[in-house]
N, C-alpha and C positions, 0 to 999 in steps of 0.2 A: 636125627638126620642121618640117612645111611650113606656109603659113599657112592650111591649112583646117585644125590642132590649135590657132589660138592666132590672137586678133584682129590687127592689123596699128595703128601708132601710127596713134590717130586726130589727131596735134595734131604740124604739123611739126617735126620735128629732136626730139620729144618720147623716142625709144630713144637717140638719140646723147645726148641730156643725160644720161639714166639711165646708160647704160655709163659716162660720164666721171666721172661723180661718185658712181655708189653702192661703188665699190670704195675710194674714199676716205676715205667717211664714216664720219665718229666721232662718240658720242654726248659731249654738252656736258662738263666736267668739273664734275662737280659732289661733290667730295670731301667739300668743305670745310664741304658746307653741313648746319645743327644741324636745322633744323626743314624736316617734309615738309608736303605738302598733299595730301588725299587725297579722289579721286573714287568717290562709291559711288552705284550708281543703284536703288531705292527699289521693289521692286514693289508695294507696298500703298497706292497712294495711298485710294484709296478708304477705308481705315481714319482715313487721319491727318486731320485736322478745321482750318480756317482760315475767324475770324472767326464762326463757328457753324455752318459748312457743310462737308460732306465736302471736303479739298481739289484731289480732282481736278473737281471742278465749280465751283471757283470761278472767279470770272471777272475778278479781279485776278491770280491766277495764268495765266489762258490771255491774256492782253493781247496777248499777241506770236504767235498762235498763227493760221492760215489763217481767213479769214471761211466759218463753215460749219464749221470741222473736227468730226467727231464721233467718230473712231479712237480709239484704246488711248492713254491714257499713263504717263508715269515720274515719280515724284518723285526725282528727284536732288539728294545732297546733297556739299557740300563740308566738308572740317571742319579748320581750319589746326592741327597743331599746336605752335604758337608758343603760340597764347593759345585755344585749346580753342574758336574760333569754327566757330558753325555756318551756313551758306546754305546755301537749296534753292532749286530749280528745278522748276518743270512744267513736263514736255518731251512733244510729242508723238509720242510710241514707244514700241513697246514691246520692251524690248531689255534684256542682260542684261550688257554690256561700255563701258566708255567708255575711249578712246584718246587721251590727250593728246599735244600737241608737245613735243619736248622741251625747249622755254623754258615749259612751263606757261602756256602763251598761251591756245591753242587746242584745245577737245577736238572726238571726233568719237563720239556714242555710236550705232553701230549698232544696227540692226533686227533681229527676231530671224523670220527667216520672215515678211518684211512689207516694203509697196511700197515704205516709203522707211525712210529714215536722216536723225540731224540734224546740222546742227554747230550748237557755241555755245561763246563769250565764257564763259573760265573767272570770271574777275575778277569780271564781271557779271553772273555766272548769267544769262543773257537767249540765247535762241533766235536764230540768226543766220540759218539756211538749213534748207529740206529737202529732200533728194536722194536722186533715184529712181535703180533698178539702171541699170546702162551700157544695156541696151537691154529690148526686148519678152522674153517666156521666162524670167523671172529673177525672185529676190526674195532680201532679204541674207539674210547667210550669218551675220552675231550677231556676228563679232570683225574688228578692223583693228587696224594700227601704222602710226607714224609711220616714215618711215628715222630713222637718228641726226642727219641734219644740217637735217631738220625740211622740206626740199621735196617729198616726197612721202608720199600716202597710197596703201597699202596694203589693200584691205577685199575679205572673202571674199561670193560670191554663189551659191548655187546655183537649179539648172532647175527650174522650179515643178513641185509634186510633183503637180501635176492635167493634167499631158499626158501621154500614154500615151510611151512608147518600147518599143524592139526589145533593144538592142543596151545592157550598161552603160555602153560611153564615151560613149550617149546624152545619161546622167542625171551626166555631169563638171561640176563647177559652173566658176567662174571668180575667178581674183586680180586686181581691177581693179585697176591704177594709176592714181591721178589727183594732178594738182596738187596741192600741199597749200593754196595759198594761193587759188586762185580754184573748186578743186574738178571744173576739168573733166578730161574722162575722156583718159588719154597713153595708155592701154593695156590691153589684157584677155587674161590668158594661160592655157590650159586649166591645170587643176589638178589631170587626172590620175588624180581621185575623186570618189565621188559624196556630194555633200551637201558642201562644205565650211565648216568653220567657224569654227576658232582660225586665227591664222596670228601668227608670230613669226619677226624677223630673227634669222640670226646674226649673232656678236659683229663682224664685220667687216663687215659687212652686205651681203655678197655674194650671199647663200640668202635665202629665205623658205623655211619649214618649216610644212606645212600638214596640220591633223588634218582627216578625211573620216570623218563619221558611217558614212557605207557605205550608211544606212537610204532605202529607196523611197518611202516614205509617212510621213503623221503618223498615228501609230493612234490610233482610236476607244476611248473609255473601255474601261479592260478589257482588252485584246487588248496587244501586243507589236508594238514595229516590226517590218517586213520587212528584214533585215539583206541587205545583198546583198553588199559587200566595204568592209570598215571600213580603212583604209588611213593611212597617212601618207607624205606626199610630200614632196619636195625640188626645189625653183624655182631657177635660175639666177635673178636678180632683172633683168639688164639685157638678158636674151636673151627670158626664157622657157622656158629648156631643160629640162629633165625630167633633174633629176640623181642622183635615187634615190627609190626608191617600195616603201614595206613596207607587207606584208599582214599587220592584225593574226592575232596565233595566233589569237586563240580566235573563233569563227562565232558566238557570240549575243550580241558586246557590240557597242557602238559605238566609237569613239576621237574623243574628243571636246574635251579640251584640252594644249595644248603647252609643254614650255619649249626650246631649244637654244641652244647656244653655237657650237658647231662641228659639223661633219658626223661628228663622231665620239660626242658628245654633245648629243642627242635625245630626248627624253623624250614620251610621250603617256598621257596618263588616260584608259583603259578603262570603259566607264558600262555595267552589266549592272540590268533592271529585270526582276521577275518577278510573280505573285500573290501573294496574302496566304498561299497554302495551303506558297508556297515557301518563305516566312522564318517559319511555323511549326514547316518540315523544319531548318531551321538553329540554330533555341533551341530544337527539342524534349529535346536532349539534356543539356543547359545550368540549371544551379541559379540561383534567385536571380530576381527581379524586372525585367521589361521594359517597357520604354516604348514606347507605339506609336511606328513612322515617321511623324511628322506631319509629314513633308515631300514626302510619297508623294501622290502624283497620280491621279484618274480609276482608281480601283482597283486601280493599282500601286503597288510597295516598292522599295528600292532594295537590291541584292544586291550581295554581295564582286563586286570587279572587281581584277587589277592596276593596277598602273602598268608599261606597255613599255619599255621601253629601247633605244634602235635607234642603231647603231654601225658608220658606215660600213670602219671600221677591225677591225670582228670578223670572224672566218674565216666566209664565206660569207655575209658580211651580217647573220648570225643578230638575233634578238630577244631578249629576256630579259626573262620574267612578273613581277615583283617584286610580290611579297605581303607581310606581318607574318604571324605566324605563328598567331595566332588573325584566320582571315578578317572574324568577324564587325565589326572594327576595320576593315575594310578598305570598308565601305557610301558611295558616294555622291562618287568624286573629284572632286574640284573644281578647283580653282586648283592649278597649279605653278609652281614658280620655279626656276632652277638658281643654285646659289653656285659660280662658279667659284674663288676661294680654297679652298674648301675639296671643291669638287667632290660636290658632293649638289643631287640631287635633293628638294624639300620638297615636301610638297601635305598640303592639307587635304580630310579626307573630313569632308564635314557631319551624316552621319544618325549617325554615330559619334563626336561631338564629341571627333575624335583629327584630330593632328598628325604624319606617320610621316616622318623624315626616309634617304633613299637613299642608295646610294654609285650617283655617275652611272658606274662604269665596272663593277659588278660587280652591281648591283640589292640589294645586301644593307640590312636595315635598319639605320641608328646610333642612329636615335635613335624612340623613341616617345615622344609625349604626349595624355595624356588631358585637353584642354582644359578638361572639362565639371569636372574637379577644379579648375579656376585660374579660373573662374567664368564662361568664356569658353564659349558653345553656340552651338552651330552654325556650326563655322567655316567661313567661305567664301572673305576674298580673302585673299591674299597678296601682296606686294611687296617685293624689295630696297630698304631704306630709304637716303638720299642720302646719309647721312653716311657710310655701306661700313662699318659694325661693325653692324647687326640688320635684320632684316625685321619686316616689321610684318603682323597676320592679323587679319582683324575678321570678329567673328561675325554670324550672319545677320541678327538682330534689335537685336545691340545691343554696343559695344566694340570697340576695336583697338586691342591688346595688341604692344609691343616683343619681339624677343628676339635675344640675342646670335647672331650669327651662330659657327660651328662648336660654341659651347659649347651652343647652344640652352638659357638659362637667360631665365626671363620680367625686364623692365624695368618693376618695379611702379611704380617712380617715374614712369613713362611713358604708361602705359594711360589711355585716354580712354572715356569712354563713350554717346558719343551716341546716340540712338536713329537706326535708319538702314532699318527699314521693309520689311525681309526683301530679300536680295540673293545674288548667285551671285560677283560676280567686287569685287575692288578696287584701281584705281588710285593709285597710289605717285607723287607728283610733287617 
């Protein structure tokens, strides 16, 4: 790869640090530990009320916030569960991912199609910095990690969707590297794809693994993104190298969120949106009583997608669609996780208040659950909980529920339920 595919370290000796120490790095051990802390960030401030006033205009909550700012914000909440506390934050973003360090110091919650991104003081819920894309042409990509050993951040960017191009490797976005502790930019490496936006280490942390919408545009009420090539790519992390790149199968969905461990096991959520007139065609046939999508957007629904599967170790590289067997269970993926004990893939689809757990090496389903039965709607995030016996899934509006890892049985003694103000992803610390 020469350096017109991939920026060159802007911050001296900043690649030789990366090489030395990202093939080393291990996340914290944290076996031992009984109780998590969990980041969820809030799209509805505007609903939630503080002191008698809408809380995203309050002005004890923007204290910390640019003299002038008038942009989008997030209500972000923390919720320990030791003793079921809750804090929040108003942050100025609008963004559907927050990334912590792995000592639960420092989070970093990205921007979602927008000029900046924040960091902030877990402990203190308080606003620390906000930070624009590495350069001009650009606006975040919506997901970042930390490495395991907490010095650098990883966050996906892609090329503003209002400049014309020729060519798709035009419209490749980019995986910035920067410091973790001071935030400036060591690196920017093509990503290969257009649009990028999840990205997640592997377990060695050698790879970054990066899902690429595909999509050219933000469509207009109504209408359908322009898919152009929905992909998932594979990063050397201290090179930049372009180590594998799958096209998904299917042309009209996007691929949109990630889990992996190793380049053998990869996983990406497929997101297919259609009209109203489409998911009449799918319950027309169908007895029994439907609930609108009221998660459906600008005159769209959200339609069966798989989950991919991608396996540098399978003959030919191939792919593998994983469905459930009744699609309509399959509306709206969201969050994935991989269990490596037990080697599955989990994710939650939200318009389907189901839970479908995978086998990461053959796509087949083990387990399904219908959340909406365990009182649990709309499920959204997911995380490996610290103790290594359950993950934890909280629904959009409201709870986050335990469950056994491999047995996938719920941990009612465990479930929390705070109100958490409509959300896409959850952070597990």
């Amino acid at each position: 790869m020469t350096g017109a595919n991939r920026r060159d370290v802007l911050k001296a000796g900043g690649a030789c640090a990366l090489a030395a120490v990202l093939p080393q790095a291990r996340a914290a051990d944290a076996s031992s530990a009984r109780h998590a802390t969990y980041l969820v960030p809030g799209y509805r401030a505007e609903i939630a009320s503080y002191r008698g006033r809408p809380a995203g205009e309050a002005p004890e909550l923007r204290a910390d916030f640019p003299k002038g700012y008038d942009g989008g914000v997030t209500l972000a909440t923390r919720v320990s569960e030791a003793d079921g506390a809750v804090a929040r934050a108003l942050l100025p973003v609008i963004g559907h991912h927050i990334a912590a360090d792995p000592l639960g110091k420092r989070a970093w919650f990205s921007g979602m199609n927008a000029e900046h991104s924040v960091a902030f003081d877990i402990a203190a819920m308080r606003l620390e910095r906000i930070v624009k894309p590495h350069t001009d042409g650009f606006v975040t990509g919506g997901h970042a990690a930390f490495t395991p050993d907490g010095r650098y951040l990883l966050a996906t960017e892609r090329r503003r969707f209002d400049r014309p191009f020729q060519r798709a490797d035009e419209r490749h976005g980019r995986l910035v590297v920067r410091d973790a502790r001071t935030l400036a930019v060591l690196a920017s490496h093509d990503c290969f794809g257009i649009a990028p936006h999840d990205v997640r280490l592997t377990q060695d942390g050698k790879y970054a693994a990066i899902a690429n919408y595909g999509s050219v545009d933000l469509p207009l009420a109504g209408s359908k993104p322009t898919i152009l090539e929905a992909s998932l790519t594979v990063l050397e992390l201290a090179s930049g190298r372009l180590v594998h790149k799958w096209v998904a199968p299917m042309r009209d969905a996007e691929l949109r969120h990630v889990a992996a461990h190793g380049l053998d096991r990869v996983a990406a959520v497929a997101f297919r949106m259609g009209g109203e007139a489409e998911e009449r065609a799918l319950s027309a046939s169908r007895d029994g009583v439907f609930e609108p999508d009221i998660l459906a957007e600008h005159g769209r629904v959200y339609l069966p997608a798989p989950v991919v599967m991608f396996g540098a170790d399978r003959p030919g590289g191939g792919a593998i669609a994983a469905m459930p067997e009744d699609p309509l269970l399959a509306r709206q993926g969201q969050s994935v996780v991989y269990d490596p004990v037990h080697d599955e893939m989990i994710v939650t689809f939200g318009t389907s208040h189901t839970l479908i757990v995978f086998g990461a090496a053959d796509g087949r389903v083990r387990k399904l659950l219908r959340l909406d039965r365990l009182g649990l709607r709309y499920p959204r995030g997911i995380g490996l909980h610290p103790d290594g016996e359950h993950y934890a899934v909280s629904g959009g509006w409201q709870g986050i529920y335990l469950f056994r890892r491999g047995a996938h049985v719920i941990a009612r003694d465990r479930t929390l339920h705070p109100l958490l103000f409509d959300h896409s992803h959850m952070t597990v610390v």
